[in-house]
DRENSE-488736 format. One record per residue (C-alpha): residue number from 0; x, y, z. Coordinates in pm, whole numbers, m for minus. Layout:
<node num="NUM" east="X" north="Y" up="Z"/>
...
This chain:
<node num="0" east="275" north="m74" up="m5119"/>
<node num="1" east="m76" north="114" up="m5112"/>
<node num="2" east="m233" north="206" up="m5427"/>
<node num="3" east="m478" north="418" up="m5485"/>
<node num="4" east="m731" north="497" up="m5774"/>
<node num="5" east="m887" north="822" up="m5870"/>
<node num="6" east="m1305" north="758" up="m5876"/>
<node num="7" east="m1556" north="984" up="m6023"/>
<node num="8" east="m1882" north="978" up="m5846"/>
<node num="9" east="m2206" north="1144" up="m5922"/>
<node num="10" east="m2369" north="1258" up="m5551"/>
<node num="11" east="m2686" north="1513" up="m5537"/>
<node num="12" east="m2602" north="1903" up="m5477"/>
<node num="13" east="m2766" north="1889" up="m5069"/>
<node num="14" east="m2470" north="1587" up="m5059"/>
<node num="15" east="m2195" north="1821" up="m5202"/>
<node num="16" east="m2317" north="2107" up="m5006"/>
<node num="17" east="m2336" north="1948" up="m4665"/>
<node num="18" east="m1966" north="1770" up="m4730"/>
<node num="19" east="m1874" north="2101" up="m4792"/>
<node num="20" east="m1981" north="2195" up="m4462"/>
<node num="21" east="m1847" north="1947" up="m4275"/>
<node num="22" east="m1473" north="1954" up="m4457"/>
<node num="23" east="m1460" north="2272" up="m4338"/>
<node num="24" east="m1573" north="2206" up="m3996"/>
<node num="25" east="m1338" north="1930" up="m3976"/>
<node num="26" east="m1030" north="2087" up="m4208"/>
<node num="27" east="m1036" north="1765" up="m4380"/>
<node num="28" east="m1081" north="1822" up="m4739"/>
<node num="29" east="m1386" north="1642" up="m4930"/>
<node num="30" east="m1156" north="1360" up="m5089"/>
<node num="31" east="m1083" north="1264" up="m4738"/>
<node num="32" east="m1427" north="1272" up="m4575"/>
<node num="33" east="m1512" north="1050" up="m4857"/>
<node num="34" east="m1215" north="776" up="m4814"/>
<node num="35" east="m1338" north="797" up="m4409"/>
<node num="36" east="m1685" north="742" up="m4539"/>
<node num="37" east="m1587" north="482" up="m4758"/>
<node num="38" east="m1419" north="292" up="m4501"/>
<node num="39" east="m1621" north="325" up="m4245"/>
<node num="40" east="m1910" north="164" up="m4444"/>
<node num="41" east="m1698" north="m130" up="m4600"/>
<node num="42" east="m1567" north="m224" up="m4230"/>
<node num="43" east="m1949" north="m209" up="m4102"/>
<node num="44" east="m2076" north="m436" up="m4408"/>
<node num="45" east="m1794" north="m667" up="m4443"/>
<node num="46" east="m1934" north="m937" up="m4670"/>
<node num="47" east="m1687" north="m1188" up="m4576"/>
<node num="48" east="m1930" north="m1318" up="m4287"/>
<node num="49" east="m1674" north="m1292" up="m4022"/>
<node num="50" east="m1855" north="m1114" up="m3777"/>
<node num="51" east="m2163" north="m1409" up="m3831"/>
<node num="52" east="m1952" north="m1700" up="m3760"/>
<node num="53" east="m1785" north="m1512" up="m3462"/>
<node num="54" east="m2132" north="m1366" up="m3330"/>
<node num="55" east="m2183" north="m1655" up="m3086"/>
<node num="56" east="m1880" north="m1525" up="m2889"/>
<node num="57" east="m2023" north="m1219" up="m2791"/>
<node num="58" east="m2014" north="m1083" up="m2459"/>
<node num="59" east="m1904" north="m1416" up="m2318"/>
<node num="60" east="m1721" north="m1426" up="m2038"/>
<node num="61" east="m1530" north="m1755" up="m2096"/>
<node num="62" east="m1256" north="m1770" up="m2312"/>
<node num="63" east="m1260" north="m2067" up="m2543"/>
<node num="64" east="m1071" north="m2336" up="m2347"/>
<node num="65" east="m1282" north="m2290" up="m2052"/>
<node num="66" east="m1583" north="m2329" up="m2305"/>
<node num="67" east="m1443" north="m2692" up="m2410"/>
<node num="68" east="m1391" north="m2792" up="m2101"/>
<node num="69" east="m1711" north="m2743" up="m1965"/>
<node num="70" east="m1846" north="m2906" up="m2230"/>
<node num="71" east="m1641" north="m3228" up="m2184"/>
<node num="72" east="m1733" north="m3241" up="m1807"/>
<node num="73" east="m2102" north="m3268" up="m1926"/>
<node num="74" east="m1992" north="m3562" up="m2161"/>
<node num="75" east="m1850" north="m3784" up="m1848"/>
<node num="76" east="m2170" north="m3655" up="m1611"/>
């Protein structure tokens, strides 16, 4: 089940004016440029540090298996 909860927040008139703008640009209506927004910033500053402790993993070509094996023939070198 998905909840929801209403949320008053105070944002500067140029703020208002250029979501405005942009909902009807996009014929998404303010409330939902704001959820987008909203979620968009929470998924890029996740606090649970789960991008960190996967960052070493990045852009490598060798999927973890391979890793540990490599690093086991260096052991009996």
């Amino acid at each position: 089940m998905v909840f929801s909860m209403r949320t008053f927040v105070d944002l500067p008139e140029d703020q208002i004016a250029a979501l405005k703008q942009l909902s009807k640009q996009s014929n998404l209506s303010r409330a939902e440029l704001l959820r987008l927004a909203v979620g968009e910033y929470l998924q890029n500053h996740r606090a649970d540090g789960a991008d960190d402790a996967f960052g070493i993993w990045r852009g490598q070509m060798t999927d973890g298996l391979e890793y540990q094996r490599q690093l086991r023939e260096e052991w009996s070198e």
